[in-house]
N, C-alpha and C positions, 0 to 999 in steps of 0.2 A: 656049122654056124654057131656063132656063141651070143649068149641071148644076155643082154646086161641088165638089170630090173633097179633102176633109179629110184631113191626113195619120193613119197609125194607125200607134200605139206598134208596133213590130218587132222582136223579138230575137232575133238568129238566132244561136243555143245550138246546142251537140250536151249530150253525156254529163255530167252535173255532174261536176266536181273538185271539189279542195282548193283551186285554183289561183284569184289575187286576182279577184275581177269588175269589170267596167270600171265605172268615174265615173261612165258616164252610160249613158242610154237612147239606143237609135237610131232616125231616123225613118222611116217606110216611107213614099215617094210612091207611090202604083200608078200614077198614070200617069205619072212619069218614070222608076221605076225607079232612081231616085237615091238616094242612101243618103248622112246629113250627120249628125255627133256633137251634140244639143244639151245645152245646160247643164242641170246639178243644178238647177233654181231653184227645186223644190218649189213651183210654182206650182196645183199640182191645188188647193191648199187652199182652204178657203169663204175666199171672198170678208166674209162677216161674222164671220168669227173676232176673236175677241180677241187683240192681237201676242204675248202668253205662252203662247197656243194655236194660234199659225201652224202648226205643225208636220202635215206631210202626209204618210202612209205610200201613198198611193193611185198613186206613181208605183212603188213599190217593189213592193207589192205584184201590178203588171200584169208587172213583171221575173220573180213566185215562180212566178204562174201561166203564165209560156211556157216558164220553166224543166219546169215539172212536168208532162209532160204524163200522168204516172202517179203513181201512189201512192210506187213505189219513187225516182223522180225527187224527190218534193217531198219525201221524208223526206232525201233525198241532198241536198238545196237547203238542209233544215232543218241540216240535222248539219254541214253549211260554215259556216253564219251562225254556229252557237254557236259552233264552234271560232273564226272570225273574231272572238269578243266576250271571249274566253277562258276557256272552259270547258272544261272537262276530262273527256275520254271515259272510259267507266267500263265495263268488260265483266263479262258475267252471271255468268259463269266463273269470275270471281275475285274475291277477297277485296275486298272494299272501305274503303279508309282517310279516312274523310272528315272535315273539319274545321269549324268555326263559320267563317262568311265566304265559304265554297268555294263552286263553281259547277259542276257535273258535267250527266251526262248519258249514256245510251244507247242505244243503238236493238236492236230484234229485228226479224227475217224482212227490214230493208232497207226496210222497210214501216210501221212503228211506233216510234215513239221518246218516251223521256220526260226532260225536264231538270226542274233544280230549283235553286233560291239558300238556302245554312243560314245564317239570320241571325246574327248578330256576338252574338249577346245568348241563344242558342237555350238551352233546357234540356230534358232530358230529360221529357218527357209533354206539350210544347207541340204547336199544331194544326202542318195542312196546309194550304195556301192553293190550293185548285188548277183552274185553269184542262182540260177535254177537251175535244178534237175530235175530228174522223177524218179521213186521210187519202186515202180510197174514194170514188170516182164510178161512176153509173152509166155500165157502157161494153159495146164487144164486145171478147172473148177470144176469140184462137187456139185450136182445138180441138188435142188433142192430135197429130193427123194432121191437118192443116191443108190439103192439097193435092188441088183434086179439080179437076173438069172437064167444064164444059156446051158443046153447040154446039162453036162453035172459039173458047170463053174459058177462058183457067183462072182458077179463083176460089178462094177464100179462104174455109174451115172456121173458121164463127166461134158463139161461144156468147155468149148473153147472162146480163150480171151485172147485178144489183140490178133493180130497177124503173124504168130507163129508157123516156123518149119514144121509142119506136124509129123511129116514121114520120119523126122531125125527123133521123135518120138517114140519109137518103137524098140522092140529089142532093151530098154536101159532097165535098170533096176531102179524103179520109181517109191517114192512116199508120199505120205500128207505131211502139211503142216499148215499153220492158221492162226484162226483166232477161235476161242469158244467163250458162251456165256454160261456161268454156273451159278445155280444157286446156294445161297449161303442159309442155312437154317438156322446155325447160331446169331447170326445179326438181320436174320430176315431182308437180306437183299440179293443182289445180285452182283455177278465180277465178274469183268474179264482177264483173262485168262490168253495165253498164246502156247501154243501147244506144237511139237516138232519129234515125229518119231523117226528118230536118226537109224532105223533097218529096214531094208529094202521089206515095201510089202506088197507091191501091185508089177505088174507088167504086162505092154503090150506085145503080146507076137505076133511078129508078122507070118505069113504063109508059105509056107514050105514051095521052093521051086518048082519040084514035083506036082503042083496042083495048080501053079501058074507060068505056065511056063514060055510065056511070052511079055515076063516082066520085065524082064532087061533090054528087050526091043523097045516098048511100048511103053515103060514109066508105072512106077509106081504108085496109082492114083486112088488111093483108099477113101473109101466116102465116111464122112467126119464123124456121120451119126450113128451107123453101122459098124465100123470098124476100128473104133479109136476107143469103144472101151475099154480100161484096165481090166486083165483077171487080178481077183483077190482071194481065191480060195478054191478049194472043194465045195460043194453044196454044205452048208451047216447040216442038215437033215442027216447027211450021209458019217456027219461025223461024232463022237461021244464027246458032249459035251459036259462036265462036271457039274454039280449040285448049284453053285453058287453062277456058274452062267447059263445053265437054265431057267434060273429064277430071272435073270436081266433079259434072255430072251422074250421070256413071255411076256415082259411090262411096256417094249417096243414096239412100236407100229411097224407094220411090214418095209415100209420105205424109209428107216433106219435099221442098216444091217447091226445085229447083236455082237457079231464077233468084232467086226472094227469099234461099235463102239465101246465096246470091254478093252480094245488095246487103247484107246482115247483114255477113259478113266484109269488103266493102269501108269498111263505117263504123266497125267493131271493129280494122279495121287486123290482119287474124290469118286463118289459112288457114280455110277452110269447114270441115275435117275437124276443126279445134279446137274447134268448136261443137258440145258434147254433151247441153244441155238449154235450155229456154227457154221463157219467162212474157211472153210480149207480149199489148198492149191493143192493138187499132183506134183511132188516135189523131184527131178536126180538127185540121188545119193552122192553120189561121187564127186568128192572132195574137189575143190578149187585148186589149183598145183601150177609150178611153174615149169614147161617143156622144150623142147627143143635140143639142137644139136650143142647149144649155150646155155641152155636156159633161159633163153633169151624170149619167150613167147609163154604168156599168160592164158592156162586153159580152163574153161571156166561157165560155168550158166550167169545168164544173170549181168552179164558186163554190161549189158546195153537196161537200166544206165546205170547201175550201182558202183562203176569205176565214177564215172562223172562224179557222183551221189559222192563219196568218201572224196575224194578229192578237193572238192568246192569246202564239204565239211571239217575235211584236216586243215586245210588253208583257213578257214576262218580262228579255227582252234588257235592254231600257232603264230598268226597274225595277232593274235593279244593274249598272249600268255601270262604277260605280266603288267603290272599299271602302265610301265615306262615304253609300252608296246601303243597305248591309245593318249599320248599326253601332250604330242602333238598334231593328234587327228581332230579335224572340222567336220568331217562326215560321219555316214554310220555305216558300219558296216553289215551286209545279212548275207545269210545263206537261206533260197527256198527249195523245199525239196517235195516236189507235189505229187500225187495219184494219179492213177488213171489216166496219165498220156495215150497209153499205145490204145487206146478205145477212142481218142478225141476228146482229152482233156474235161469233158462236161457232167461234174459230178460238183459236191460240197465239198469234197476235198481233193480237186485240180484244179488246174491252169486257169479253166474255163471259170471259174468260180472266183470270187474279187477278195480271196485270204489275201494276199500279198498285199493287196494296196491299202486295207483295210486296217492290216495290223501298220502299215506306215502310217495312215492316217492318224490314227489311234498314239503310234510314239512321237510323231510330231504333237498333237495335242497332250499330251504327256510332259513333254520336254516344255512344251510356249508355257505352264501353268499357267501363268492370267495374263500374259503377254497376247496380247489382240493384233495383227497383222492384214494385213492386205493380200488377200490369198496364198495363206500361208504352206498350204500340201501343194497348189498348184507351181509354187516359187520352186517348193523343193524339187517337184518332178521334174521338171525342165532342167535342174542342176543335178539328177540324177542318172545312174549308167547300169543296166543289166545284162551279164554275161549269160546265155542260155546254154547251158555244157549239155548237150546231148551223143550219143559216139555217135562215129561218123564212117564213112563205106569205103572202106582201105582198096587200093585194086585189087583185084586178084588174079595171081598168076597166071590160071588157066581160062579165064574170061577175059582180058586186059579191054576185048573191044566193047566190054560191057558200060566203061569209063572215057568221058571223051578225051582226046588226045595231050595236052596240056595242062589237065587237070587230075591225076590218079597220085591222090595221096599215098604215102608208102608206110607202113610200120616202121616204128623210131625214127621219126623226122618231125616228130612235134606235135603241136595242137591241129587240128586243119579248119580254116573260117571258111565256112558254109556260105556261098552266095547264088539267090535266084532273082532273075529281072521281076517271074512273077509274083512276087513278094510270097514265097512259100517257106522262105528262111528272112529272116528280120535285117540284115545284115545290109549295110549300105558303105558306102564310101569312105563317109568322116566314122563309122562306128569301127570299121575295118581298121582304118589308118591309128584310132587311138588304139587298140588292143594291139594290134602289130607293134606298134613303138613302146608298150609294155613287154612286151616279149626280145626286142632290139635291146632295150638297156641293161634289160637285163641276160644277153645271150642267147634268148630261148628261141630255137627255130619253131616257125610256123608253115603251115603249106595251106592251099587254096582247094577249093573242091569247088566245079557247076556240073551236074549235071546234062547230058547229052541232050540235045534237041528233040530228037526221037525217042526220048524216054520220058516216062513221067517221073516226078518229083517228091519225094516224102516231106513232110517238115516236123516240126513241132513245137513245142511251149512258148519258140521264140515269138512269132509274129501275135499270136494269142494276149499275149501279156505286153507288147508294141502298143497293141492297139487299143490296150483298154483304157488305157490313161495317155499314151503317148509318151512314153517310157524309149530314150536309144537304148537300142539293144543292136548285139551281135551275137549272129551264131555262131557256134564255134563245137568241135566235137574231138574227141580221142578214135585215131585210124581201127579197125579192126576186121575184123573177116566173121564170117560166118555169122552176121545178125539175126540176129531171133529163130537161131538153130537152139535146139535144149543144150548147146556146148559149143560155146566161140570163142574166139582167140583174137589177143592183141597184143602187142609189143610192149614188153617190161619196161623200159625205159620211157617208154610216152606217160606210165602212171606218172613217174618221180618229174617228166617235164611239167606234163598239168599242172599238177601240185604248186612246181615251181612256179609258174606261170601265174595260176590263181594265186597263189601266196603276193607274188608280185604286184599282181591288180590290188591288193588289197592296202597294201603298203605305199604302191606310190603311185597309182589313180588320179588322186587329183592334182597329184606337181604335174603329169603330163596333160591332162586336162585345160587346165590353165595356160600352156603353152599352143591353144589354140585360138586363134582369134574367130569368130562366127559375123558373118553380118547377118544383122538383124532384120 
């Protein structure tokens, strides 16, 4: 048997900056261990494209996802891009002076951010153009007291978020990463900080067959609180620890473990006693890559929704790169990209929470200056359109009856428009029909998903954000398998269709828009 070992995309990142990112991607051989620069060539792209549709985000997009290994990372990835595209940071805080043409943008909690483009042509009571995602995966979080101790292992106080596959948990070569607050002695304040230690340090193992040995009959059903904590060590006690972290030992309280926090200050570059708060995930190591018998399949943590997330994001980027890109737009365009989905939206910085309507609010009274109107945000909503890009539940080969019979989206056949009668996805008739005929002119296939009768239904951000203002909205998602596994998979070319797609909504929205009559 001959065993062929294919290189995987690699990119060994610490902490996002402001700081430029390199040309290219780097390649990872595992078995040489060698590490060689290769060219931009944008080769991910289909093979059957048309040359004025070459254009491929799927190599860029495996760079967002190794960047991000959290929520706070990818919004710190997102807020570099725009400022690289030039756009202009805007805080909650203050006044905001915005102009026709402009390109702004801000973020809350580190965690959520929303940009936007005011077309060249904008007038007071025009719509909103707007692309949602979220930046949340299911993961494990550090418990507040993190530091305990089985046997002669110390292990790792972890809680779980969202509705994660926990069993696919086990066995991987795991890390943290996060946010930390430090203190600053020279300017007597305090900062945050985002922090990613890119070496495998914790791991779950599972139990030897030998001792269970009616797992494979009976399922593997590990209880959350008992057996899903990470090992991170040998017992410190048992081990010689040096001059200088014994000293950081003894100034910690027993529920901050010493040893992790000494690798924390070694990767922050700043003493352990500056370290006064902190938000770490349980992170996979392993690298985002592209697989398959083509290549044709995206493998990855984290797609559910960080493809969405970069997608909606590049499309608004490249939608106005240049003035002559907003010079004849009436609208405005945004992208929002929120927290805390996969919990139920209901934090300060998610769905549940009224950012989005607020910063509209806020740029329409911006733009009117002293222009006084006859319900002026309510004129806009009603002329505005929100695309809620969440991924979406591809069939799967070996389930197919899990999907009802005329509805199992496929990998690389497009966007898929999410519909439920019980309003559990946003998606209605005329919302469907406009984003379908954005996808029609511009060639991009779509496919339909409902859900089976005898099954329950997930949703998200869509109906949420529907209902708060009265916002059209349509769901819509990228096909994929394995959601909220620590490692899912979707089709390469559905990133570059999205892209396409969103890019398209943004550009030509409202000629198709207008092309409907509504009675009143």
């Amino acid at each position: 048997m001959v065993m062929i070992s294919r290189p995987q995309i690699f990119l060994h990142s610490c902490c996002p900056s402001l700081k430029p990112k390199p040309s290219s991607p780097l390649l990872f051989f595992p078995n040489s261990l060698l590490f060689a620069k290769q060219r931009h060539t944008r080769a991910f792209c289909s093979t059957n494209s048309k040359p004025h549709e070459s254009i491929s985000i799927v190599s860029d997009l495996l760079e967002y996802l190794n960047e991000s290994w959290t929520h706070f990372h990818a919004t710190a990835e997102a807020k570099r891009q725009l400022i690289a595209a030039g756009f202009d940071v805007l805080n909650e805080n203050q006044e905001w002076d915005l102009k026709p043409g402009g390109r702004y943008f801000f973020t809350r909690n580190m965690s959520c951010l929303v940009a936007f483009s005011v077309g060249e042509k904008y007038n007071v009571g025009n719509g909103f153009h707007v692309i949602a995602a979220h930046t949340d995966s299911p993961c494990l979080k550090l418990k507040p007291k993190w530091s305990c101790s089985k046997s002669a292992y110390s292990m790792v106080n972890v809680q779980t978020y969202g509705a994660g596959l926990w069993h696919t948990w086990f066995d991987r070569d795991l890390s943290v990463a996060g946010r930390v607050i430090l203190r600053s002695n020279t300017t007597n304040s305090y900062l945050h900080k985002l922090v990613k230690v890119n070496r495998p340090l914790l791991r779950i193992p599972t139990l030897a067959i030998h001792l269970d040995r009616t797992v494979n009959q009976d399922g593997f059903k590990p209880n959350l609180e008992n057996h899903l904590l990470p090992l991170f060590s040998m017992k410190t006690d048992d081990i010689a620890l040096d001059s200088k972290e014994k000293t950081n030992a003894l100034s910690f309280k027993a529920s901050r473990h010493p040893l992790l926090m000494q690798v924390l200050s070694d990767e922050l570059n700043c003493d352990v006693d500056d370290i006064v708060s902190i938000e770490l995930n349980v992170c996979d190591t392993q690298p985002s890559c592209l697989g398959g018998g083509n290549n044709e399949f995206i493998f990855s943590g984290r797609l559910d929704n960080l493809a969405s997330s970069y997608c909606a994001l590049r499309a608004l980027i490249d939608s106005c790169k240049s003035p002559d890109d907003l010079a004849s737009e009436h609208t405005i365009r945004m992208v929002a990209l929120f927290d805390n989905e996969e919990v139920g939206s209901g934090s300060v910085q998610g769905a549940g929470a009224p950012i989005m309507f607020q910063a509209m609010r806020r740029i329409v009274g911006s733009l009117a200056n002293k222009y006084v109107g006859e319900d002026c945000f309510e004129r806009t909503i009603r002329q505005s359109f929100l695309v809620s890009a969440d991924m979406a539940h591809g069939v799967h080969p070996n389930f197919m009856d899990k999907h009802e019979e005329h509805h199992r989206p496929e990998l690389q056949k497009g966007l898929v428009i999410k519909h439920n009668a019980n309003q559990r996805y946003a998606t209605s008739g005329i919302t469907s029909f406009l984003f379908k005929e954005v996808g029609k002119i511009h060639n991009l296939p779509t496919q339909e998903f409902v859900v089976r009768n005898d099954m329950g239904c997930g949703s998200t951000i869509g109906p949420i954000l529907a209902s708060g203002v009265g916002i059209r909205t349509v769901d819509c998602g990228i096909a994929q398998l394995s959601m909220h596994s620590i490692r899912e998979i979707c089709g390469k070319e559905d990133i570059d269709i999205a892209y396409k797609h969103f890019k398209a909504f943004y550009q030509s929205f409202s000629s198709i828009d207008k092309m409907l009559t509504v009675d009143i």
